[in-house]
Backbone as CSV, one residue per row, in Angstrom:
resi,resn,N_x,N_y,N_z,CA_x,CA_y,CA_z,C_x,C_y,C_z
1,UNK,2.149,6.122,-3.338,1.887,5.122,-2.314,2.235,5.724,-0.967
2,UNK,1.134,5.363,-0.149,1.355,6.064,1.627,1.628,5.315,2.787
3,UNK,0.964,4.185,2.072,1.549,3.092,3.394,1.787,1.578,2.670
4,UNK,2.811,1.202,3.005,3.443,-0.261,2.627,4.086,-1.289,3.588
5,UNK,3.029,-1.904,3.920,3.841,-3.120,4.607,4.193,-4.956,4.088
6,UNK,5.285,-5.039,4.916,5.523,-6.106,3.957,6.386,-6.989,4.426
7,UNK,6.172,-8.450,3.992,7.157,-9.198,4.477,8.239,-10.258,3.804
8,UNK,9.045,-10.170,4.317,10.487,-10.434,3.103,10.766,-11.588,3.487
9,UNK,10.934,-12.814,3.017,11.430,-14.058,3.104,11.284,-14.023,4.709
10,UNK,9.792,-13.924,5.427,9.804,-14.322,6.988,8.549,-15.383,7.102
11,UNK,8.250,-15.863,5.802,6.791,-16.655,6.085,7.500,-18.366,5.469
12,UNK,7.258,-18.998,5.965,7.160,-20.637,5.090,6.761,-20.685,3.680
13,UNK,6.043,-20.041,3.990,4.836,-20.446,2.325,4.941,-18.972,1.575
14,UNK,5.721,-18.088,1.811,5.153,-16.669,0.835,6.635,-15.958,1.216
15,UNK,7.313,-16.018,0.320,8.622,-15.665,0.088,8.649,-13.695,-0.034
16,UNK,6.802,-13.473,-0.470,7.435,-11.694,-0.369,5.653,-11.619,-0.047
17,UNK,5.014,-10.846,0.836,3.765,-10.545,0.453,4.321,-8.851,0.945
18,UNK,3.028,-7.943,0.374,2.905,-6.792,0.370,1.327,-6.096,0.428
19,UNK,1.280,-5.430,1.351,0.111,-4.737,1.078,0.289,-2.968,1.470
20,UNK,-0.334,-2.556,0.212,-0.175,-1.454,0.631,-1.459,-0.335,-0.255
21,UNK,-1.419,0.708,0.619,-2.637,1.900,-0.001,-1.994,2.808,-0.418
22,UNK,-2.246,3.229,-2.036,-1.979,4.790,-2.221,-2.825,5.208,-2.189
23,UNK,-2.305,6.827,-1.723,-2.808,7.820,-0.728,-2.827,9.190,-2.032
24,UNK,-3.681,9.408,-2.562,-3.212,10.951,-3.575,-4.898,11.926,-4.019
25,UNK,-4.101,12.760,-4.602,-5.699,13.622,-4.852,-6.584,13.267,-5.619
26,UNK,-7.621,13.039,-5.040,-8.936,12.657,-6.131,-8.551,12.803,-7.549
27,UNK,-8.001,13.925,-7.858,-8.547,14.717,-9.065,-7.088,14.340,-9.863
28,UNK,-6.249,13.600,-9.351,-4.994,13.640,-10.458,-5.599,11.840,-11.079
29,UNK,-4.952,11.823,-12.325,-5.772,11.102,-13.348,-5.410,9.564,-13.371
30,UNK,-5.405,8.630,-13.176,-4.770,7.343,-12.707,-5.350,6.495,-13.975
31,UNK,-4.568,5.437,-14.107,-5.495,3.884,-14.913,-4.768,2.886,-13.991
32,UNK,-6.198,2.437,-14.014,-5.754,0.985,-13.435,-4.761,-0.069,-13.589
33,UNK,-4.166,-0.836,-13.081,-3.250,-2.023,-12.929,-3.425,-2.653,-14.341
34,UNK,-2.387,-2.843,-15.312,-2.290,-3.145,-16.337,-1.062,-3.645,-16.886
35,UNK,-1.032,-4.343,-18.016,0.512,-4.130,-18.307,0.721,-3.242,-19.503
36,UNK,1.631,-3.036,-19.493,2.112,-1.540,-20.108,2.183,-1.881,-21.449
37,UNK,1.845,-1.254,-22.701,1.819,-1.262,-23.634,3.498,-1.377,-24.224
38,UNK,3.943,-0.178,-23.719,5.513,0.332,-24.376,6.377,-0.232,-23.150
39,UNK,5.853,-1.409,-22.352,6.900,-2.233,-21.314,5.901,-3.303,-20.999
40,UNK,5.729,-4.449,-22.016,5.064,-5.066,-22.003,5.118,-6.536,-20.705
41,UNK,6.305,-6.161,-20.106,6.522,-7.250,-19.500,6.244,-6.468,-17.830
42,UNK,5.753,-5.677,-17.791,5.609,-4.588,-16.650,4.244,-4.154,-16.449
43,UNK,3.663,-4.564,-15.303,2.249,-4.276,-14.618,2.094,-3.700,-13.490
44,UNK,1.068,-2.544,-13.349,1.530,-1.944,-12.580,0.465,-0.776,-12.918
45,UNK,-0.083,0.062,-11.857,-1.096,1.131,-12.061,-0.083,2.038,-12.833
46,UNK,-0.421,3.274,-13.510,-0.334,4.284,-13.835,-0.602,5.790,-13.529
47,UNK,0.038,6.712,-13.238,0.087,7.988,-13.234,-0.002,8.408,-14.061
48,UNK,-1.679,9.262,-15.329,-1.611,9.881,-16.161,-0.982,10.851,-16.580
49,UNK,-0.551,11.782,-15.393,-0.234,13.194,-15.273,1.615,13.056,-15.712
50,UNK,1.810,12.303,-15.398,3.115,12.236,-15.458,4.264,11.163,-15.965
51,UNK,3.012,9.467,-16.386,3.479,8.363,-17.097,3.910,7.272,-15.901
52,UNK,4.312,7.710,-14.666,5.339,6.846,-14.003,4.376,6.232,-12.801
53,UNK,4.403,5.551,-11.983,3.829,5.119,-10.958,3.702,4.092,-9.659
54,UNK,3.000,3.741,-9.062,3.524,3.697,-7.482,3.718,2.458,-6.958
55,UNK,3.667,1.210,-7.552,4.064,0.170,-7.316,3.955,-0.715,-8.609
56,UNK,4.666,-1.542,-8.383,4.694,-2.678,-9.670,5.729,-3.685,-9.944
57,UNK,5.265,-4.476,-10.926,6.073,-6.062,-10.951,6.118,-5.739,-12.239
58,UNK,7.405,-7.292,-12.083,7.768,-7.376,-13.713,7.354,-9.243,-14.235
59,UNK,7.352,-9.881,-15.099,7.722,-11.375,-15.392,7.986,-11.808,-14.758
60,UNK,9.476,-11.338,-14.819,10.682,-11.719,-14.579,10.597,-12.105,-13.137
61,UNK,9.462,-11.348,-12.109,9.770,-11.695,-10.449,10.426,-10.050,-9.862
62,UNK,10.937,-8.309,-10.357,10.874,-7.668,-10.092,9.731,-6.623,-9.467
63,UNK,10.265,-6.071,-8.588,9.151,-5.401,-7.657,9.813,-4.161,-7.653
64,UNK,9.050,-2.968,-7.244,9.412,-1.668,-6.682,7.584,-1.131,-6.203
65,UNK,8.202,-0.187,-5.381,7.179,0.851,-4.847,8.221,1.928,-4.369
66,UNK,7.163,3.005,-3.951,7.521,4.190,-3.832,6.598,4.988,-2.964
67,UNK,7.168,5.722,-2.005,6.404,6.520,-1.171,6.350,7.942,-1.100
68,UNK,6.047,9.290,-0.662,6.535,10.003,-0.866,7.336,10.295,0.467
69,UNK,8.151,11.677,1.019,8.432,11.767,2.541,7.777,12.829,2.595
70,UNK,7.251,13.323,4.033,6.065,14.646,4.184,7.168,15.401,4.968
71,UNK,7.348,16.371,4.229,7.523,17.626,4.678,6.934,18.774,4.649
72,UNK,7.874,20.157,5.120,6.595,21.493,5.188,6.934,22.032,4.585
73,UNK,8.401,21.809,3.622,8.567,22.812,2.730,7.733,22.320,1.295
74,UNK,7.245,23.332,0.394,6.861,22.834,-0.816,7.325,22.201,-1.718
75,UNK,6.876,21.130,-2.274,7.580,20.632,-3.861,7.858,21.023,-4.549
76,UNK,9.195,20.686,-5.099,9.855,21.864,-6.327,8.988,21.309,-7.663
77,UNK,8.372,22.277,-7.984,7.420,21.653,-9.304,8.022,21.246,-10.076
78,UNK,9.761,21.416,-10.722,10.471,21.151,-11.799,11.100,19.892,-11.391
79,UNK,10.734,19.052,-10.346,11.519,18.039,-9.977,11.438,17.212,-10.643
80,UNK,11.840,16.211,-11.426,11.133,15.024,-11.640,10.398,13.962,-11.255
81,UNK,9.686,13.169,-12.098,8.364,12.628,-11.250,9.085,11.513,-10.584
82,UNK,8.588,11.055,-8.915,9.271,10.343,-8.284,8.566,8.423,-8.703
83,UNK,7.462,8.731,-9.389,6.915,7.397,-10.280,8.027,6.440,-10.955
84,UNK,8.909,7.632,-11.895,9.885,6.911,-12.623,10.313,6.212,-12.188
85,UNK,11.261,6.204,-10.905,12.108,5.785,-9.572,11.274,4.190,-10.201
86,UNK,10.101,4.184,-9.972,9.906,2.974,-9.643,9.694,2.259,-11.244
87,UNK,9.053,2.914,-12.286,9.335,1.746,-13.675,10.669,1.980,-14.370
88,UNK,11.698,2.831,-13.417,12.792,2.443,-13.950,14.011,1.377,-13.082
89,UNK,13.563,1.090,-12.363,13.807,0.016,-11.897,13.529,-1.100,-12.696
90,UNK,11.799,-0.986,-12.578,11.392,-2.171,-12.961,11.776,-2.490,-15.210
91,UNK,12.139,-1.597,-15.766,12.451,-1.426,-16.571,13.777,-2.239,-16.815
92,UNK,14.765,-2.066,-15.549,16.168,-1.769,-15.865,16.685,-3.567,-15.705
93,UNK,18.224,-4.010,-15.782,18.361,-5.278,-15.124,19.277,-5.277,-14.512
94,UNK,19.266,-4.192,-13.898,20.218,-3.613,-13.025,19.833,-4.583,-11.331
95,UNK,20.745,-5.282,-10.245,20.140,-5.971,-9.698,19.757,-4.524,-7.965
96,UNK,19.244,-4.941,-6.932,18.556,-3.734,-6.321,19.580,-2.599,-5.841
97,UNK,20.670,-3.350,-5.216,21.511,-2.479,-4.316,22.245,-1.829,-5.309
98,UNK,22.946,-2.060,-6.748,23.726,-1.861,-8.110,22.369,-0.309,-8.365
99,UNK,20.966,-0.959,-8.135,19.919,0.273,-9.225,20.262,1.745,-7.829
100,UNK,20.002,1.461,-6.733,19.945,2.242,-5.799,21.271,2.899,-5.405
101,UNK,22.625,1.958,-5.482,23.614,3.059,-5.622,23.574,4.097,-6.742
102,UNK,23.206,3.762,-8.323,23.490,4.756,-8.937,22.556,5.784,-9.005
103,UNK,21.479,5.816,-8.510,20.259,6.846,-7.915,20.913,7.511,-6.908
104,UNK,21.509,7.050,-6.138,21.841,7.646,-4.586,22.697,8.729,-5.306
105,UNK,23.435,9.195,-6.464,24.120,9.889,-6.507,23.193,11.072,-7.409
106,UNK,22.333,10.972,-7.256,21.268,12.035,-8.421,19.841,11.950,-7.395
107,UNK,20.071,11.515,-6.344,18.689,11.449,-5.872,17.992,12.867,-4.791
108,UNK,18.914,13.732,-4.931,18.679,15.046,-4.998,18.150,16.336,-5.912
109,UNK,17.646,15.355,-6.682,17.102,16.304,-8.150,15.447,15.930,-7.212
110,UNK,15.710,15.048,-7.126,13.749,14.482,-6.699,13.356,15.343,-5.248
111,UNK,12.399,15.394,-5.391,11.604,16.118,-3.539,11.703,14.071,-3.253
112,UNK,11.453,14.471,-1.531,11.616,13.341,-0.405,10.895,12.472,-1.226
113,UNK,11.569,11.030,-0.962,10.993,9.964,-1.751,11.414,8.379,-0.602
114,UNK,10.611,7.723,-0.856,11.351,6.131,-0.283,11.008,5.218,-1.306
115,UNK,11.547,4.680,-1.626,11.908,3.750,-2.735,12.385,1.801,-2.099
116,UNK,11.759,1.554,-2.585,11.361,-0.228,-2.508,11.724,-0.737,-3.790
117,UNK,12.941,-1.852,-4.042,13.283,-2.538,-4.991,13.420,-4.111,-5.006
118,UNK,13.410,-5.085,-5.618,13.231,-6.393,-4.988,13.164,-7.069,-6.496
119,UNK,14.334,-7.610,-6.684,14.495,-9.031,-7.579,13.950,-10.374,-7.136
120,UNK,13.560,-10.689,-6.258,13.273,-12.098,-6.078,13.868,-12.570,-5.024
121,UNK,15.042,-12.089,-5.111,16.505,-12.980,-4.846,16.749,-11.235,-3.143
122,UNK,16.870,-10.720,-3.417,17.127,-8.821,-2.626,16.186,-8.279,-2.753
123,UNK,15.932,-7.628,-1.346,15.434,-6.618,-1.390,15.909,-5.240,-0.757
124,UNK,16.238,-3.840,-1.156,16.528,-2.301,-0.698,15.912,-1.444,-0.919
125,UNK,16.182,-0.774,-0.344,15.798,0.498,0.011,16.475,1.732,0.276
126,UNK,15.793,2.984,-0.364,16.643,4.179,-0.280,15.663,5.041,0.193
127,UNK,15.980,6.104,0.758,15.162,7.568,0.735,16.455,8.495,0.644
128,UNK,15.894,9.462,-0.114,16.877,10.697,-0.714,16.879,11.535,0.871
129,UNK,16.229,11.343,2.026,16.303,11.787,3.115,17.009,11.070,4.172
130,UNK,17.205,10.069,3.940,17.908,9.142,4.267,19.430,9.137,4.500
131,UNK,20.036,8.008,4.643,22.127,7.974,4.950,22.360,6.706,3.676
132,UNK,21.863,6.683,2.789,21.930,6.081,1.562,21.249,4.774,1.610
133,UNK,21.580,3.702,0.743,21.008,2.390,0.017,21.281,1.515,0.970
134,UNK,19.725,0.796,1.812,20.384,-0.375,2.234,19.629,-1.508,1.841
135,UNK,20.391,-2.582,2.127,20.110,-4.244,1.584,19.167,-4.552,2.918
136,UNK,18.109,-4.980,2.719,17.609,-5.629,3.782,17.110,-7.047,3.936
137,UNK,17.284,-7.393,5.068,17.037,-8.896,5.716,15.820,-9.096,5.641
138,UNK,16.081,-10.589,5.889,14.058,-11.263,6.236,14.046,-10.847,7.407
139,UNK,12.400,-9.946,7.032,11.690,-9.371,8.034,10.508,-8.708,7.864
140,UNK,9.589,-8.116,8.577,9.114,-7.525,8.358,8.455,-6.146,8.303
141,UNK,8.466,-5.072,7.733,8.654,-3.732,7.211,7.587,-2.644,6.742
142,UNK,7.567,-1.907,7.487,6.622,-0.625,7.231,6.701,0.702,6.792
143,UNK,6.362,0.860,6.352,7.223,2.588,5.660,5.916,3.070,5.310
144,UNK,5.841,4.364,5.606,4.841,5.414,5.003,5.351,7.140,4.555
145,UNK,5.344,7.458,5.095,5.371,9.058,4.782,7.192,9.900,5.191
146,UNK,7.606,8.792,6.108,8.775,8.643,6.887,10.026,8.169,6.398
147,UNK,10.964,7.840,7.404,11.969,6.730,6.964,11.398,5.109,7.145
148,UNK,11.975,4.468,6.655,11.868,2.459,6.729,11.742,2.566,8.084
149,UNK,10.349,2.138,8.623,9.965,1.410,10.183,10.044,2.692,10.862
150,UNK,9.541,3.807,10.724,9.673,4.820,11.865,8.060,4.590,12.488
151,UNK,8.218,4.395,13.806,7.334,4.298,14.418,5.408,5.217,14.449
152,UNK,5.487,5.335,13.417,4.037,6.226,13.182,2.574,5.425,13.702
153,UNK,2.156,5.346,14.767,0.664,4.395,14.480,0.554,3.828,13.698
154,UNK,0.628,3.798,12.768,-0.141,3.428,11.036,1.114,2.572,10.793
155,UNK,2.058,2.696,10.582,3.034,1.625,10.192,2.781,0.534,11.375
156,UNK,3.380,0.980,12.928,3.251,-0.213,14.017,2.082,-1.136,13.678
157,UNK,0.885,-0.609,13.629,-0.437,-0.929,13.615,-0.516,-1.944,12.282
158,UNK,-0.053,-1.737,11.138,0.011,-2.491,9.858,1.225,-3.596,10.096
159,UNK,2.463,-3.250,10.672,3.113,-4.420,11.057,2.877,-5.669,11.499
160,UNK,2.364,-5.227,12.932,1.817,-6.163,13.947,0.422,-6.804,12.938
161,UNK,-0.377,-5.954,12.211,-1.783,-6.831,11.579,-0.712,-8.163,10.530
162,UNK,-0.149,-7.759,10.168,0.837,-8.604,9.268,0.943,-9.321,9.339
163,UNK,1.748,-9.319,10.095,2.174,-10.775,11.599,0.942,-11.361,11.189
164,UNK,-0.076,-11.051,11.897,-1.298,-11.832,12.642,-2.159,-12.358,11.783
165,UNK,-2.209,-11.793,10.745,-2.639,-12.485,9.577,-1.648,-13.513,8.802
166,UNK,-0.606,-13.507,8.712,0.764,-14.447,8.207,0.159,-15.830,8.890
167,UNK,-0.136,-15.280,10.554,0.258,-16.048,11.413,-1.342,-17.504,10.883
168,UNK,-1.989,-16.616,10.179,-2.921,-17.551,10.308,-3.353,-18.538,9.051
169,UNK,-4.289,-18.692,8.411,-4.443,-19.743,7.471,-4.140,-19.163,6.057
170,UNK,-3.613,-19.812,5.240,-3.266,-19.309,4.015,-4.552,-18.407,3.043
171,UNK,-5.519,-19.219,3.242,-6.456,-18.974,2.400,-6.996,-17.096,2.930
172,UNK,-7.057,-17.000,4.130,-7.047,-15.892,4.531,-6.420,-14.228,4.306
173,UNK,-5.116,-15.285,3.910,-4.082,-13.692,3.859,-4.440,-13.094,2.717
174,UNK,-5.010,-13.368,1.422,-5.214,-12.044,0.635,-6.491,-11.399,1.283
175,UNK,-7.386,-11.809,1.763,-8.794,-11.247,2.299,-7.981,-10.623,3.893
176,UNK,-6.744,-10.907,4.712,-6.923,-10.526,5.885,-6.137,-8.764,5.228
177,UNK,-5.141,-9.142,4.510,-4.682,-7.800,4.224,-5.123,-6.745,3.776
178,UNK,-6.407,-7.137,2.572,-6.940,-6.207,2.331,-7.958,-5.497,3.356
179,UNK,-8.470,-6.496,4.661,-9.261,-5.737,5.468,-8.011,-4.874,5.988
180,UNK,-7.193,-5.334,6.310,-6.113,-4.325,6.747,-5.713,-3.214,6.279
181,UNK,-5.944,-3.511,5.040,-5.855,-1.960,4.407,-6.873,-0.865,4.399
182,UNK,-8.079,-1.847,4.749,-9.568,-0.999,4.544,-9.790,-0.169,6.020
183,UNK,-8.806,-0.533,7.322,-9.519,-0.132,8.618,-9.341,1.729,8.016
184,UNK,-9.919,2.644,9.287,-10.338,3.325,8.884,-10.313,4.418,10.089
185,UNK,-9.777,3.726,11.376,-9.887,4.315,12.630,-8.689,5.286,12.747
186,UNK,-8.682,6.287,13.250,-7.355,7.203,13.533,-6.885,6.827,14.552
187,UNK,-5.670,7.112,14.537,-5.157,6.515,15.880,-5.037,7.694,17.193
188,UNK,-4.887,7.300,18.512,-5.729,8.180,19.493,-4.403,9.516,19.449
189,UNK,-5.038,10.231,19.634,-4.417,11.542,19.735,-2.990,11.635,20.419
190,UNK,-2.602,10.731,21.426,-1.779,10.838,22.401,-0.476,9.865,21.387
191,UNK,-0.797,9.480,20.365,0.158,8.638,19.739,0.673,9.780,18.353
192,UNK,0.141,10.163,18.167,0.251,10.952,16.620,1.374,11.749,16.425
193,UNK,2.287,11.108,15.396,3.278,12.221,15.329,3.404,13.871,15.059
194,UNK,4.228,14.369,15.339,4.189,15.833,15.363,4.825,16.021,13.914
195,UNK,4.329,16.621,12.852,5.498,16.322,11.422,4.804,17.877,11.034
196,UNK,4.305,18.715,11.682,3.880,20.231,11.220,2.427,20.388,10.489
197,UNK,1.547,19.229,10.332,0.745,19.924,9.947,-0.458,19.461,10.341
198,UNK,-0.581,19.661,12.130,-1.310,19.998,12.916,-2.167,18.674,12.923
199,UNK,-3.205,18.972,14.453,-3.787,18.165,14.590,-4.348,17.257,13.875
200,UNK,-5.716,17.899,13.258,-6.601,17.820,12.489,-6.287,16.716,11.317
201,UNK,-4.855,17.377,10.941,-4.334,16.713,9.925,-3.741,15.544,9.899
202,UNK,-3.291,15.585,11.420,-2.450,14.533,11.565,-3.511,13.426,11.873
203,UNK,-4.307,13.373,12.550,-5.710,13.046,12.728,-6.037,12.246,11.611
204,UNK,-6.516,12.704,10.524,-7.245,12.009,9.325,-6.167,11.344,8.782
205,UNK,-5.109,11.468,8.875,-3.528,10.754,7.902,-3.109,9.573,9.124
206,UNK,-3.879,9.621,10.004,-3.327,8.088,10.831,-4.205,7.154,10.485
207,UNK,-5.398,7.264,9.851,-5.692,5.849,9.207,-5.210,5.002,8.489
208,UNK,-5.411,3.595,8.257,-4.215,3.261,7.368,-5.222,3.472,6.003
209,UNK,-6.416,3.594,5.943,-7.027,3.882,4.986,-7.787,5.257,5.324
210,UNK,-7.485,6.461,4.296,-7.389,7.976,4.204,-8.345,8.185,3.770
211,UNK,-9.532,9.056,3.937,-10.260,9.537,3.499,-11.095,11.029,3.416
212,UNK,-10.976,11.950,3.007,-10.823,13.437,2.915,-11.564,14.228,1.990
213,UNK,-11.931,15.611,2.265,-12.580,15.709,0.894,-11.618,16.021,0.065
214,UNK,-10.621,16.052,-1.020,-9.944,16.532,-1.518,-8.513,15.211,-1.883
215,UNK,-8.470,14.320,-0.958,-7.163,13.777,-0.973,-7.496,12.269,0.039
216,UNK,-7.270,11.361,-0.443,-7.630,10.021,0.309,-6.848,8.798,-0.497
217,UNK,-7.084,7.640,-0.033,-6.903,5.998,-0.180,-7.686,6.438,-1.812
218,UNK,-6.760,5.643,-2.977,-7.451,5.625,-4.011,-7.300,4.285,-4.654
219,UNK,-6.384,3.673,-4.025,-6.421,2.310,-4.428,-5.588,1.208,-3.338
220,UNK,-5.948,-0.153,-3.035,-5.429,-0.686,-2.430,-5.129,-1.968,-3.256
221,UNK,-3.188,-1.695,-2.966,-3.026,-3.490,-3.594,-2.333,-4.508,-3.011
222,UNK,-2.210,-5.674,-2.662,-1.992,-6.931,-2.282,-1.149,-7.898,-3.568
223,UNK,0.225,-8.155,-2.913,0.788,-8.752,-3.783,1.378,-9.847,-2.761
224,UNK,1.122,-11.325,-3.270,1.469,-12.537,-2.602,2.481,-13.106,-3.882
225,UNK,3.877,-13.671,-3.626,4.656,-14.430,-4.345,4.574,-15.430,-2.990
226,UNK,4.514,-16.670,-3.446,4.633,-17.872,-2.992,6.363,-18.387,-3.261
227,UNK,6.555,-19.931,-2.440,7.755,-20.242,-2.345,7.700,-21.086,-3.719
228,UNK,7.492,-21.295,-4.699,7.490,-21.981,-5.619,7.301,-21.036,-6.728
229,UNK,6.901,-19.886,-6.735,6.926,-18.905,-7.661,5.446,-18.272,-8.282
230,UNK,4.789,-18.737,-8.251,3.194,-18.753,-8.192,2.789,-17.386,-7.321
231,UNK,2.363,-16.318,-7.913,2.109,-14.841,-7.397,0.904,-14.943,-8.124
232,UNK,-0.001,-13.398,-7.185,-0.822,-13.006,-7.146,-0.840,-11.320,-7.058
233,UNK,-1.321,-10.399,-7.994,-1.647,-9.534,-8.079,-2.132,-8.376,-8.300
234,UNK,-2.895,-8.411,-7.172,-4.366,-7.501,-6.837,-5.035,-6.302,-6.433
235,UNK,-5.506,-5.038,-7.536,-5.802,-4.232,-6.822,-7.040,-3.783,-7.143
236,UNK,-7.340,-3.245,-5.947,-8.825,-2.748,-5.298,-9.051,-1.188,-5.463
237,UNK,-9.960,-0.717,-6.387,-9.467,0.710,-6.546,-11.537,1.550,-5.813
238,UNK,-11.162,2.560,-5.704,-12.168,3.334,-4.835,-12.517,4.709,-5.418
239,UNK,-13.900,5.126,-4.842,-14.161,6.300,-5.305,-13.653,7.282,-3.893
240,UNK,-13.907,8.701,-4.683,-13.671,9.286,-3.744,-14.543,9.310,-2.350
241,UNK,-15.485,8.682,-1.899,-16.442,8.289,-1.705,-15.855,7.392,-0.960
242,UNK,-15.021,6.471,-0.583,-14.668,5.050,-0.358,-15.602,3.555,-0.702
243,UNK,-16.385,3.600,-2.109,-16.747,3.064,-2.128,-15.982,1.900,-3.257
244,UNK,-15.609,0.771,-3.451,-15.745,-0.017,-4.070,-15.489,0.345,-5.565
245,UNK,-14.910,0.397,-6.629,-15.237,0.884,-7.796,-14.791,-0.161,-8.819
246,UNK,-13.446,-1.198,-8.638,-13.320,-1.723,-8.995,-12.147,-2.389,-8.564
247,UNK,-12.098,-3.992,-9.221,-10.810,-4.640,-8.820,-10.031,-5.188,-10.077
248,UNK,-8.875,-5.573,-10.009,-7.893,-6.165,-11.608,-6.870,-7.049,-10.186
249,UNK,-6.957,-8.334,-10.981,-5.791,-9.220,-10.534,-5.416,-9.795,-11.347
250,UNK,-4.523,-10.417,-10.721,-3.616,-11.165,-12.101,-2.154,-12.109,-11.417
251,UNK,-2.684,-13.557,-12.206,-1.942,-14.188,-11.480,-0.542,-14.200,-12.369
252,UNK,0.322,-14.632,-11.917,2.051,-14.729,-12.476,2.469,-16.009,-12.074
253,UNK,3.746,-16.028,-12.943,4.740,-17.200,-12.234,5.937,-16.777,-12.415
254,UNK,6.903,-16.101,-11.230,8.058,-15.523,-11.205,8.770,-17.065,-11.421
């Protein structure tokens, strides 16, 4: 997952919504939003290559996602997969800040990671690049490639759409977020962070939706929990192509 925004107990009517795009290579092997055979109470796309993957719920009303952090040094190939992070959370009944302290002490085996956890009740956050585990307030929150809320185009830009869609009619917000996820514009040159790998690059990675030959937006999902417990969740998956390929939702009652 590359970009996640989201809002935490700041709406009347929607106690957590989330929208967010993962961002990865065409060619690594995915299944769609499902619930898990050998964690039957757990839905959530899949990472073939490696079992673990980039956002997901539980029954019960548990959440996690996961981002990666961009750096210039290479990935240690022997690391472990940073997917787990997130169905072992959602696995565990460990409550968020309890799962994220005992990670914080092993979370140096993993390359850069940001990590999103959320019972219902809490929500935290860690990055292994980070100054450890924190509990966070109602509000609302952007993270991509970075630390929690670092000012990148693409996070500001998904914040503020947030807002503005929250701000407006209910029936709207799963259709306003997903256009939000679909824009497509880079942001102007004079804004773009400097993170080493150049213009060009930085260029095509300020959309909030990625598209490349080699590496792009491969799925977009939208998750609404309401104040009564009544959730929704939805994802939109794409070719390399950005076209349309398919959708899976699925309603809940945390």
């Amino acid at each position: 997952m590359c970009l996640i925004v989201l809002a935490f107990q700041a709406h009347p009517r929607f106690r957590l919504a989330v929208a967010a795009n993962r961002d990865e290579a065409y060619a690594r092997p995915t299944a769609p939003a499902s619930w898990w055979p050998d964690a039957p109470d757990l839905l959530a796309g899949r990472d073939l290559r490696d079992g673990g993957t980039w956002m997901g719920v539980t029954r019960g009303g548990r959440f996690a996602a996961v981002t990666n952090y961009r750096e210039m040094t290479p990935p240690r190939p022997n690391a472990p997969s940073r997917g787990h992070l997130v169905d072992g959370f959602l696995r565990s009944a460990a409550a968020p800040m309890e799962y994220l302290a005992e990670l914080a002490g092993r979370a140096g085996e993993y390359n850069g990671f940001n990590l999103l956890v959320g019972d219902g009740d809490a929500l935290a956050w860690l990055s292994n690049r980070g100054d450890g585990p924190h509990a966070l307030q109602p509000g609302i929150y952007g993270l991509s490639n970075a630390l929690l809320d670092t000012p990148w185009p693409k996070v500001v830009r998904a914040r503020e759409q947030m807002r503005a869609v929250l701000d407006g009619s209910e029936e709207d917000v799963e259709p306003g977020l997903f256009r939000l996820l679909a824009e497509r514009d880079p942001a102007p040159d004079t804004s773009l962070p400097d993170t080493g790998v150049g213009l060009e690059r930085e260029r095509a990675l300020s959309s909030l939706f990625i598209s490349s030959p080699m590496y792009g937006t491969r799925s977009s999902t939208v998750l609404l929990v309401r104040g009564d417990g009544r959730a929704t969740f939805t994802e939109r998956r794409v070719t390399p192509g950005a076209e349309e390929m398919g959708e899976s939702r699925f309603d809940l009652a945390f």
